[in-house]
C-alpha positions as CSV (number, residue, x, y, z in Angstrom):
1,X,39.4,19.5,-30.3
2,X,36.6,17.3,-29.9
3,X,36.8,14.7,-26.8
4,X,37.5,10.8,-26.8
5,X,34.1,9.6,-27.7
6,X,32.1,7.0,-25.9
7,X,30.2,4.0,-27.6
8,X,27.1,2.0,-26.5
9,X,25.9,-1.2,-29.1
10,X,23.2,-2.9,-27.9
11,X,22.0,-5.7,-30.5
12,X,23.6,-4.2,-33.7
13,X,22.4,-6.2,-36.6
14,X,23.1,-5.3,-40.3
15,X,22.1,-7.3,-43.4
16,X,22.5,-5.5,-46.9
17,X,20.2,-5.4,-49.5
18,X,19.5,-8.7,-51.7
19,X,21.0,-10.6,-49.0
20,X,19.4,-12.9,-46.3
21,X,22.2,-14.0,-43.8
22,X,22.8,-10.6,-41.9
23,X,26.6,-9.3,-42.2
24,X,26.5,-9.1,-38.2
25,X,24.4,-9.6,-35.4
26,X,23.8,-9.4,-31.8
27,X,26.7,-7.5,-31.7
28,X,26.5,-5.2,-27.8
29,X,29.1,-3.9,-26.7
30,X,30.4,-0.6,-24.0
31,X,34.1,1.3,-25.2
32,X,34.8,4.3,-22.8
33,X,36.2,7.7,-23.9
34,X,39.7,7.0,-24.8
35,X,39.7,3.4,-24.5
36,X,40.6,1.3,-27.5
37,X,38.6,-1.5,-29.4
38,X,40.0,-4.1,-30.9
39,X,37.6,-6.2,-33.3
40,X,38.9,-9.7,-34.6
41,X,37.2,-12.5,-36.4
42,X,37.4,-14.5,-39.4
43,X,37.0,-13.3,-43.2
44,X,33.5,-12.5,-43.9
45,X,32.7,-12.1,-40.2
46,X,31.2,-8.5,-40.6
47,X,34.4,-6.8,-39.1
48,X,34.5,-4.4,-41.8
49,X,31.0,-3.5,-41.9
50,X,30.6,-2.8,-38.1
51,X,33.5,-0.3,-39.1
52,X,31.5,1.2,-41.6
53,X,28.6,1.6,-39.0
54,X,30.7,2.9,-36.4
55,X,31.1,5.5,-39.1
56,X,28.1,6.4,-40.1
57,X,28.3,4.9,-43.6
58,X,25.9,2.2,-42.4
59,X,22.7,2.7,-43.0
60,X,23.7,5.9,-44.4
61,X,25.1,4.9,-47.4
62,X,24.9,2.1,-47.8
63,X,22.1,0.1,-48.4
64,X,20.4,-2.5,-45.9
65,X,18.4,-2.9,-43.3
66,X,19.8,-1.9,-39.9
67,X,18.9,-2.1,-36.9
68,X,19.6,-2.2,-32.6
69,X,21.2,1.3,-30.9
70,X,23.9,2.4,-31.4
71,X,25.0,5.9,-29.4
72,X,28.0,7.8,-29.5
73,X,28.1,10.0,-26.8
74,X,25.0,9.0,-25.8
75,X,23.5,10.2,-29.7
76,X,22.4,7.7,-31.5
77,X,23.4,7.3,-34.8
78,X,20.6,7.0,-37.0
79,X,19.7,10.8,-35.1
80,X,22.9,12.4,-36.2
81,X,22.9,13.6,-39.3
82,X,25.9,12.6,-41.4
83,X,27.6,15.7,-41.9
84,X,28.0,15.9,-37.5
85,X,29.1,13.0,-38.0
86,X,31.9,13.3,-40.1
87,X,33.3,15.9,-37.8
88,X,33.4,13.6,-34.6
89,X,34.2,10.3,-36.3
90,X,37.1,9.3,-38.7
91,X,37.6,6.2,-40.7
92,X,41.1,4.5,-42.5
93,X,40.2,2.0,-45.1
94,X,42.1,-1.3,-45.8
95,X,43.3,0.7,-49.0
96,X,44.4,4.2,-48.0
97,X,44.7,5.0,-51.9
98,X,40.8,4.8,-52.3
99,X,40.6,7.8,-49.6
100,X,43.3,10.2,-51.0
101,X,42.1,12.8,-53.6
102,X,44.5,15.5,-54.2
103,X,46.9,15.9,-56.4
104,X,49.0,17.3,-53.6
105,X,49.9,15.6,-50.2
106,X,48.8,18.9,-48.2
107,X,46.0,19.7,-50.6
108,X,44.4,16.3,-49.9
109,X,44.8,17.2,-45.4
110,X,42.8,20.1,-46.3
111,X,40.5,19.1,-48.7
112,X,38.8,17.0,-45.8
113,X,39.1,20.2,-43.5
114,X,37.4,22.2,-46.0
115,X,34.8,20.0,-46.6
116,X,34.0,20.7,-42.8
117,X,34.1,24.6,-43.1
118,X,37.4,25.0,-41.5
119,X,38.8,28.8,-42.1
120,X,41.7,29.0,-44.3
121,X,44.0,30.4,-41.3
122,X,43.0,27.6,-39.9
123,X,43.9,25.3,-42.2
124,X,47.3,26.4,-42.6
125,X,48.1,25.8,-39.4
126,X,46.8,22.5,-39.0
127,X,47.9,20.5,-42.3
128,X,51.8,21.2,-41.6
129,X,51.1,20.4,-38.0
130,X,49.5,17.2,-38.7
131,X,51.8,16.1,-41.4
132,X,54.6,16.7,-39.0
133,X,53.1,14.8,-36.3
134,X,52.2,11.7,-39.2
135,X,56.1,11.3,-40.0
136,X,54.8,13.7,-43.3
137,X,56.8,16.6,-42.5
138,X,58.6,18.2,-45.9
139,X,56.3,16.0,-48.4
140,X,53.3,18.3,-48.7
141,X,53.9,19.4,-52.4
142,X,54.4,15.9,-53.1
143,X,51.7,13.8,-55.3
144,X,50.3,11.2,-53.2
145,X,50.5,8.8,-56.0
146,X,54.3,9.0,-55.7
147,X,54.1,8.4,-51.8
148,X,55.4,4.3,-51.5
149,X,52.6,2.3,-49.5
150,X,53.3,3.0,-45.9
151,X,53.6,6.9,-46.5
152,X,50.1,6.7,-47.9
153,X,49.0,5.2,-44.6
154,X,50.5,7.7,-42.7
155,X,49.0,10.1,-45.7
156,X,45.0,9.0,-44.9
157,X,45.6,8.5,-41.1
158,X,46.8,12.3,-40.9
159,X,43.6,13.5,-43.3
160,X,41.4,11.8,-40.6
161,X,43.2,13.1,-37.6
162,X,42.9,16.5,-39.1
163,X,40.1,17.8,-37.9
164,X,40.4,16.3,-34.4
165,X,38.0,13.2,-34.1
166,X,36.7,12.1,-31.2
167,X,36.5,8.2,-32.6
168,X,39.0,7.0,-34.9
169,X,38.0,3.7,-37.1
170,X,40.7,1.9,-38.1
171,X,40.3,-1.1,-40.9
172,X,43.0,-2.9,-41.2
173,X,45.4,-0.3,-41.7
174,X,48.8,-2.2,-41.9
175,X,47.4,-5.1,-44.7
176,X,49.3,-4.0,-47.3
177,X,52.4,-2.9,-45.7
178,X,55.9,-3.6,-45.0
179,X,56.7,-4.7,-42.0
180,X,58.5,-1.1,-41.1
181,X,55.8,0.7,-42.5
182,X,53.3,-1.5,-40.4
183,X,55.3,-0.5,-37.0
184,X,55.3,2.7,-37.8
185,X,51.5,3.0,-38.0
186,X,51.1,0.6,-34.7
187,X,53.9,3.6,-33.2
188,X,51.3,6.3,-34.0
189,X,48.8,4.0,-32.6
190,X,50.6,3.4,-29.7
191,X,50.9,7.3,-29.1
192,X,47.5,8.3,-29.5
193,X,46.5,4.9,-26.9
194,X,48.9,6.8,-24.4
195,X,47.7,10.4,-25.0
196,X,44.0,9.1,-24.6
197,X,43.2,11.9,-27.1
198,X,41.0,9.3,-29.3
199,X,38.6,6.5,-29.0
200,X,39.8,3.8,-31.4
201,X,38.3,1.7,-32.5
202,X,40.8,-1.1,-34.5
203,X,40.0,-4.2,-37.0
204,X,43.6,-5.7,-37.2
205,X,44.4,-9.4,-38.3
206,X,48.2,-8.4,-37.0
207,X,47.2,-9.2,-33.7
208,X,50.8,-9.6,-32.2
209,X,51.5,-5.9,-32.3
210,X,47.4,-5.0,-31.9
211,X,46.3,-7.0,-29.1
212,X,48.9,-5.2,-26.4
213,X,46.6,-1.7,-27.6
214,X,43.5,-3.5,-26.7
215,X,41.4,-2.1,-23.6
216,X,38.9,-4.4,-24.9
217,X,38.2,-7.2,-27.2
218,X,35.3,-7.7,-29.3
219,X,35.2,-11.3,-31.0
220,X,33.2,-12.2,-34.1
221,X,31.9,-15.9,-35.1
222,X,31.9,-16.8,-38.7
223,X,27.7,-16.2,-38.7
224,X,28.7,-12.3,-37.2
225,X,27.6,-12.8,-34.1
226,X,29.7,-12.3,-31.2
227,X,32.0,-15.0,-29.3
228,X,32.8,-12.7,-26.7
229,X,33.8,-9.5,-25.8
230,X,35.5,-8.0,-22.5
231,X,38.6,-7.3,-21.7
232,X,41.9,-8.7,-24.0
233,X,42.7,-11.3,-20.9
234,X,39.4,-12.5,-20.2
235,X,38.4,-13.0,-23.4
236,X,41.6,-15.1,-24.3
237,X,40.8,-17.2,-21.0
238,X,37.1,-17.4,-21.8
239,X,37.3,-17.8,-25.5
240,X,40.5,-18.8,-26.7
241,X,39.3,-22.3,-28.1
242,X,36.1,-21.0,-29.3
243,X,38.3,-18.3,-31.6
244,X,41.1,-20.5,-32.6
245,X,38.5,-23.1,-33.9
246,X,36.6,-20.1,-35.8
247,X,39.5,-19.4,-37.4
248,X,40.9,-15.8,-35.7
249,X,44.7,-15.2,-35.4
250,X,45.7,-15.2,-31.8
251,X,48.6,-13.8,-29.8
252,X,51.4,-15.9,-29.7
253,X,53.0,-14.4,-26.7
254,X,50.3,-13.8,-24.7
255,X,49.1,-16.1,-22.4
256,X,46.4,-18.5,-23.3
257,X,47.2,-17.5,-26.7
258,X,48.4,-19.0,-29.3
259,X,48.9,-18.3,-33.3
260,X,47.9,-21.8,-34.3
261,X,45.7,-24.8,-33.4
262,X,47.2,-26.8,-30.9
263,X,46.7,-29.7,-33.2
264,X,48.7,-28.2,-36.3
265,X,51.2,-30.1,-37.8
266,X,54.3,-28.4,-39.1
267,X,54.3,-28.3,-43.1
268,X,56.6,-30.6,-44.5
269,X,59.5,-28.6,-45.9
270,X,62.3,-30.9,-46.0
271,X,65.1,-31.6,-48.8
272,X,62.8,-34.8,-50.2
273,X,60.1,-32.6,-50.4
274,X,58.2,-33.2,-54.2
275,X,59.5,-30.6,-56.6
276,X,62.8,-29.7,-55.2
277,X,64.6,-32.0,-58.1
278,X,66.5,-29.3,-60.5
279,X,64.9,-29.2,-64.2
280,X,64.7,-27.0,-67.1
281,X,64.1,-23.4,-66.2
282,X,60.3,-22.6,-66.8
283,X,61.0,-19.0,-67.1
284,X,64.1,-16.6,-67.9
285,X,64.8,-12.9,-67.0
286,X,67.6,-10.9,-68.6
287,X,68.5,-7.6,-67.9
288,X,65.5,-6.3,-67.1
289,X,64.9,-2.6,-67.0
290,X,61.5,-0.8,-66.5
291,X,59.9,3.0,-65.8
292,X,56.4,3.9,-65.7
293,X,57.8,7.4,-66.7
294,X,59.7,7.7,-69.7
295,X,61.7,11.0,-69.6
296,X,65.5,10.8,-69.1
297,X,65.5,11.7,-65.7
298,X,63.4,9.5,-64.5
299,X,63.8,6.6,-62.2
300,X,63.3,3.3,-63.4
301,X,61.0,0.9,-61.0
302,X,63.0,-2.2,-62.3
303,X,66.8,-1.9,-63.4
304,X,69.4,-4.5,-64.4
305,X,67.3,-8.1,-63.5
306,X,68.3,-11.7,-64.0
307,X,66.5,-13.8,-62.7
308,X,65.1,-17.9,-63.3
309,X,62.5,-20.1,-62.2
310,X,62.4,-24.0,-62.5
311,X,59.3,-26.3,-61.5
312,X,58.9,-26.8,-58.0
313,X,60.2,-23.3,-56.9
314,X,58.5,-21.5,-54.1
315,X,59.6,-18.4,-54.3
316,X,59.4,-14.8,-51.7
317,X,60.2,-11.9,-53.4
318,X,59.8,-9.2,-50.4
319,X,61.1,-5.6,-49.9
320,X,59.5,-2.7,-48.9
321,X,56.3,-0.9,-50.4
322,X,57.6,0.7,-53.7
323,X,60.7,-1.7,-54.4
324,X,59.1,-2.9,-57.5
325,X,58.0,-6.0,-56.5
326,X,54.7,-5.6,-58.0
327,X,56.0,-4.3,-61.1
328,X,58.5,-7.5,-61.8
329,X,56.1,-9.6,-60.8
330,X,54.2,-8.1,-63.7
331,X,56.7,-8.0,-66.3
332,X,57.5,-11.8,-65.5
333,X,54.3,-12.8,-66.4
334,X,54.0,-10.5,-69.4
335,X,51.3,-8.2,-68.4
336,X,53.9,-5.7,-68.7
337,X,56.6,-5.3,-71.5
338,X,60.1,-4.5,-70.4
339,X,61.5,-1.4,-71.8
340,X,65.3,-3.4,-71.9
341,X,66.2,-6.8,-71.6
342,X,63.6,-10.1,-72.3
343,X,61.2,-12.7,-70.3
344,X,60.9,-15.9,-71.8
345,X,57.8,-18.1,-70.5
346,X,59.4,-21.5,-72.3
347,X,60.6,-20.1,-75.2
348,X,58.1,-17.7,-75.8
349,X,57.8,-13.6,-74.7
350,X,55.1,-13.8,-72.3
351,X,53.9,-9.8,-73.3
352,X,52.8,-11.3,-76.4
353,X,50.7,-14.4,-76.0
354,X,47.0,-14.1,-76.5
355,X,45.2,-13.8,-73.0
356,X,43.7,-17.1,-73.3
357,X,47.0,-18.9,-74.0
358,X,48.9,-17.0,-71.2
359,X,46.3,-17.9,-68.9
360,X,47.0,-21.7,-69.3
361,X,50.7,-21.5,-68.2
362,X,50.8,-18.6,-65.7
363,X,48.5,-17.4,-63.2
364,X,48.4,-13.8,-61.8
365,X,46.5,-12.4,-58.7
366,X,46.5,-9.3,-58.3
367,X,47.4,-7.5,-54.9
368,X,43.7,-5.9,-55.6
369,X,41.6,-8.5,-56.0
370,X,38.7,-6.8,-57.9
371,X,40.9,-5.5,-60.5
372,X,40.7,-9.1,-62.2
373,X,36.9,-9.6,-61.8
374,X,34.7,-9.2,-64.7
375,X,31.6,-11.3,-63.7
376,X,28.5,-10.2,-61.5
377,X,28.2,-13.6,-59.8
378,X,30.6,-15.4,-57.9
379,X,30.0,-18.9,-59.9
380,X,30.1,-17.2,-63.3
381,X,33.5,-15.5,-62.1
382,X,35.1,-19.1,-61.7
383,X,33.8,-20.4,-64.3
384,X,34.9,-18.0,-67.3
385,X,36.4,-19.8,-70.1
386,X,36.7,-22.9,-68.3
387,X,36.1,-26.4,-69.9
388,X,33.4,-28.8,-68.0
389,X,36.0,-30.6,-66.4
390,X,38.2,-27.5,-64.8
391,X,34.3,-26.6,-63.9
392,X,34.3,-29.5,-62.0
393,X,37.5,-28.8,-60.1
394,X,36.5,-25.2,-59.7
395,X,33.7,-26.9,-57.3
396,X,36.3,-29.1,-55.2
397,X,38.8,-25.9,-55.6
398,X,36.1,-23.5,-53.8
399,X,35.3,-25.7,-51.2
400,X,38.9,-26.0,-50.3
401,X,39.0,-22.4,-49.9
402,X,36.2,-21.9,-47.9
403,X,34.0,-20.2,-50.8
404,X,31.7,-23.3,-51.7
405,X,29.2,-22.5,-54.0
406,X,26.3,-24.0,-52.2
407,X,26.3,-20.2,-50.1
408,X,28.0,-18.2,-52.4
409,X,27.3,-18.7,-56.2
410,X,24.8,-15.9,-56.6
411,X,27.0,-13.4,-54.5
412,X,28.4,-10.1,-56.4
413,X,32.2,-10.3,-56.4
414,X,32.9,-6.9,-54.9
415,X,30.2,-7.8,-52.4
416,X,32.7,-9.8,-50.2
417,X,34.9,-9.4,-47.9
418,X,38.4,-8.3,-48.3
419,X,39.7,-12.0,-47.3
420,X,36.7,-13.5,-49.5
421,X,37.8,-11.6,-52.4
422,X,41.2,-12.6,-52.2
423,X,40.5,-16.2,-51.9
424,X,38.0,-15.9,-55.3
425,X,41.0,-14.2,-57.3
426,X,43.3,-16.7,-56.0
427,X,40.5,-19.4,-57.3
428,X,40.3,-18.1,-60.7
429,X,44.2,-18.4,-61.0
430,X,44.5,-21.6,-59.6
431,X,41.6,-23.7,-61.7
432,X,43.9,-23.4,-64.8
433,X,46.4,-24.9,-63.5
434,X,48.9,-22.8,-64.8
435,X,52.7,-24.0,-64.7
436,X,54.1,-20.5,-63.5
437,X,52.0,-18.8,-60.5
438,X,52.3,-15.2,-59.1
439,X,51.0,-14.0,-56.3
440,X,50.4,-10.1,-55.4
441,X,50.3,-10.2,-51.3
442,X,47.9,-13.7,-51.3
443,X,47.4,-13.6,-47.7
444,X,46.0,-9.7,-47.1
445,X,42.9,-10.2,-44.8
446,X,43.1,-14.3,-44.8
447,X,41.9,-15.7,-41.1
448,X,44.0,-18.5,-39.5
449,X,41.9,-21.3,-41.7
450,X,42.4,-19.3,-44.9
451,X,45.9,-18.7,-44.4
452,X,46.3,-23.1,-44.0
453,X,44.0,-23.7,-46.3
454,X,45.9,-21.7,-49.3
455,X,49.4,-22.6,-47.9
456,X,48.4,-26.4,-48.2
457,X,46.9,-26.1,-52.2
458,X,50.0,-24.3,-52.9
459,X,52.1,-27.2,-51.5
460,X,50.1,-29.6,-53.2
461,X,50.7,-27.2,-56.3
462,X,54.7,-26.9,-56.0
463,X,54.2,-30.9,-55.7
464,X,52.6,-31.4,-59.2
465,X,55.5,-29.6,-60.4
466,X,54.7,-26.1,-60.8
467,X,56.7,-23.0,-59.5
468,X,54.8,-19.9,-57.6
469,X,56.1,-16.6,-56.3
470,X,54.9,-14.9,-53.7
471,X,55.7,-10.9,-53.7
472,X,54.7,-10.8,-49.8
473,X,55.3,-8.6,-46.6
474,X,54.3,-11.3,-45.1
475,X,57.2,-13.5,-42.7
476,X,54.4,-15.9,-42.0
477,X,54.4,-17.0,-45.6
478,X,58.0,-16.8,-46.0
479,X,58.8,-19.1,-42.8
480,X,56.3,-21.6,-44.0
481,X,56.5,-22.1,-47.5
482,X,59.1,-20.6,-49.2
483,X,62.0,-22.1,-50.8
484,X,63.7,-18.8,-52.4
485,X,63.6,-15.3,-50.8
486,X,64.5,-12.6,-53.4
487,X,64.3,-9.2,-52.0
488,X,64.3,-5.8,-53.8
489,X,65.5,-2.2,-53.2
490,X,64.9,0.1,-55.3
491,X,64.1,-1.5,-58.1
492,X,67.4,-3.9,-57.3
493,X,67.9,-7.1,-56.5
494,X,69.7,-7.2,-53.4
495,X,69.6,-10.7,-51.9
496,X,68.8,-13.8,-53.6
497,X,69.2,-16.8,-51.1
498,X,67.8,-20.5,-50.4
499,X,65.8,-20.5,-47.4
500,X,63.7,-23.5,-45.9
501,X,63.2,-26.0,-48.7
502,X,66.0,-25.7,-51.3
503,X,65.4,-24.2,-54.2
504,X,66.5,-24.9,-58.2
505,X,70.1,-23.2,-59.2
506,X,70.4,-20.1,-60.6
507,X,72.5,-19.9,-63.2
508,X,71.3,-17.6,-66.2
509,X,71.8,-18.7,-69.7
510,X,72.9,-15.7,-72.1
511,X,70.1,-16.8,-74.0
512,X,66.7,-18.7,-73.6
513,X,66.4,-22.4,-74.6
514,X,64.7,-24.2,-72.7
515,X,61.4,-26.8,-74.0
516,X,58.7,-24.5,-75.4
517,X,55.2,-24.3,-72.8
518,X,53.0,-22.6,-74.7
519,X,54.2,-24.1,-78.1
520,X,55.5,-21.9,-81.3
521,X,54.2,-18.6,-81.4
């Protein structure tokens, strides 16, 4: 087993290739063996690409121009060849999919064991040990593609601990979880922070259940230079206004801390609130049934759903990973087709419009952001198929969201940041305007300002008479803004209650007839 590692930065700075601002700078920093990191800052702060340095991905891989010391056990980095590496250091992306291989759950442990020149004895004692210890135990003929969103998690974080790393990276590793799946990878965390058998080293905008792991803290600025770094409590006492103001989330119930500005104004969510008045449903579910699978046997990700949405709905639809939440939200919006049962955007079948015309009345952002891009530039991506007025909103639009085109017009797509992307996708869906909005997880990696600057277009939205739904793990969002909370199991709703501002009624017509939106088909 290799031992906790110790880290020395001393003036880190990174900028890739074609770009001028660097992705982060000045960074210095000290994390002692066994001692755990915690890195916060705002979207497009570098967070993620100081992860992929501690690594060894950067400069590695990745091209750029790096440059400062960085040691790990007192070997620096660009001295160790990449293949050492590997063995000492481990890395969880923000998508655990992207890093699982193998068609089977113990095949993909071993693969990374393999590719290390473990023994085959040796192997099979680890991978059933480590899946045990990873809440895998019993699921290692199982595909990982089956595995719902927290299992593959717990599926990547046990391929990395595998062989033993002395540093464990960690980037973001809850963002797309439940909030059960999400404790039980802060659990594991909080077990390795007590055994001292890793350094970690954590990127985590979940700061509630992260910050109380923290030895120390390292703060990032906006530019990716450091706001301070030190120890969670003196940083907080230090720094607290300086982070707030650049945007970072902040423990609530720690002191000094505090999840919002201190001059925030609650959201008003009251019964007068615009777009609460009941009118013609603006889209119809009946007896919806869907399986990506279609043998007999098979279990369907949707079964048996009636649902309907009226303008000015704000609608949660929440359950855990893999209750079919991103699947309806699909088949609402037609990029699915239902295999029983019928959507009806107006009075037309969504799964047929033309792309152009569906666009129009309802938006879609996908819980992976890049899926939906098709441009190389960031300005050409919001501006596809728009007329020279929406072009003109799409300006005010990206401002809003803290994209403005002044800085990043010329900038690749899938060259931003997790949050960065999100808030693009969410752009390209919002400049149409559309009268039925979905949203795949819209706050994944958003900083404080993010997170207030989307809730308040969406209000503004839901105001002008449109309806959105949120699938979300997300409580935040849920407390703030919605109206509605439909949850799922199972492919089942289970719950479907008012919550906050009141929603439109939900009665469901036997069949649809309410005023066409798109116009005859």
């Amino acid at each position: 087993m290799t031992d906790p590692m110790a880290i020395v930065a001393r003036d880190l700075q990174f900028t890739y290739a074609g770009r001028l601002r660097p992705a982060f700078r000045d960074v210095s920093f000290v994390v002692e063996p066994g001692e755990c990191l915690l890195v916060v800052g705002p979207s497009g702060s570098g967070k993620s690409t100081l992860a992929l340095a501690l690594a060894g991905l950067v400069p590695y891989d990745i091209p750029g121009e790096f440059s400062g010391d960085l040691e790990l056990d007192g070997s620096g980095v660009t001295a160790t060849s990449p293949r050492s590496g590997a063995s000492r250091v481990g890395i969880v992306f923000q998508d655990p999919g992207s890093q699982l291989v193998m068609d089977r759950v113990e095949d993909d442990v071993a693969f990374g064991l393999e590719s290390l020149g473990w023994t085959l004895e040796a192997m099979r004692e680890r991978v059933p040990q480590i899946l045990e210890a990873s809440g895998l135990g019993g699921h290692g003929r199982r595909r990982p593609t089956r595995l719902s969103g927290g299992e593959q998690q717990r599926l990547a974080l046990a391929g990395v601990l595998a062989p033993r790393p002395g540093l464990l990276v960690l980037d973001e590793p809850t963002s797309n979880l439940d909030p059960v799946a999400a404790a039980g990878v802060f659990e594991r965390l909080e077990r390795i922070r007590a055994e001292r058998s890793h350094t970690v080293v954590l990127v985590e905008h979940r700061v509630e259940r992260a910050w109380p792991l923290a030895d120390r803290v390292l703060a990032l600025g906006r530019d990716g230079s450091p706001i301070d770094v030190g120890a969670p409590t003196e940083v907080l006492a230090r720094s607290g206004t300086a982070m707030a103001a650049a945007g970072i989330w902040l423990p609530a119930r720690v002191p000094g801390g505090s999840s919002r500005p201190a001059t925030a104004e609650p959201l008003d969510r009251g019964p007068d609130s615009p777009g609460d008045e009941p009118g013609a449903p603006i889209v119809r579910a009946h007896g919806l049934r869907f399986g990506y699978e279609r043998s007999r046997t098979a279990e369907p990700a949707i079964r048996g759903i009636d649902l309907e949405f009226r303008a000015g709905d704000r609608v949660a639809l929440v359950g855990s990973n893999g209750s079919g939440k991103s699947t309806l939200a699909r088949l609402l919006v037609g990029l699915l087709r239902p295999d029983r049962g019928w959507v009806r955007l107006g009075n037309q079948d969504p799964s047929r419009l033309p792309a152009a015309r569906l666009s129009r009345v309802a938006g879609y952002v996908f819980q992976e952001p890049e899926r939906q891009f098709l441009a190389t530039r960031v300005d050409q991506e919001i501006a596809l198929g728009l007329t020279l007025g929406e072009k003109s909103s799409a300006i005010q639009l990206m401002d809003r969201l803290g994209l403005p085109l002044e800085t990043f017009a010329d900038r690749s797509p899938y060259q931003l940041s997790g949050g960065e992307q999100r808030r693009l996708s969410l752009a390209c869906a919002l400049v149409r305007d559309p009268a039925f909005l979905v949203l795949d997880e819209p706050t994944f990696g958003q900083d404080r300002l993010g997170y207030e600057s989307l809730l308040e277009i969406l209000h503004d939205r839901v105001g002008d008479g449109a309806c959105v739904l949120a699938a979300t793990h997300d409580e935040r969002l849920v407390e703030d803004f919605a109206g509605r909370r439909i949850a799922l199991e199972d492919g089942w709703v289970i719950t479907d209650e008012r919550v906050g501002v009141p929603s439109s009624t939900d009665r469901l017509p036997d069949q649809p007839d309410s005023a066409a939106l798109v116009g005859p088909s």
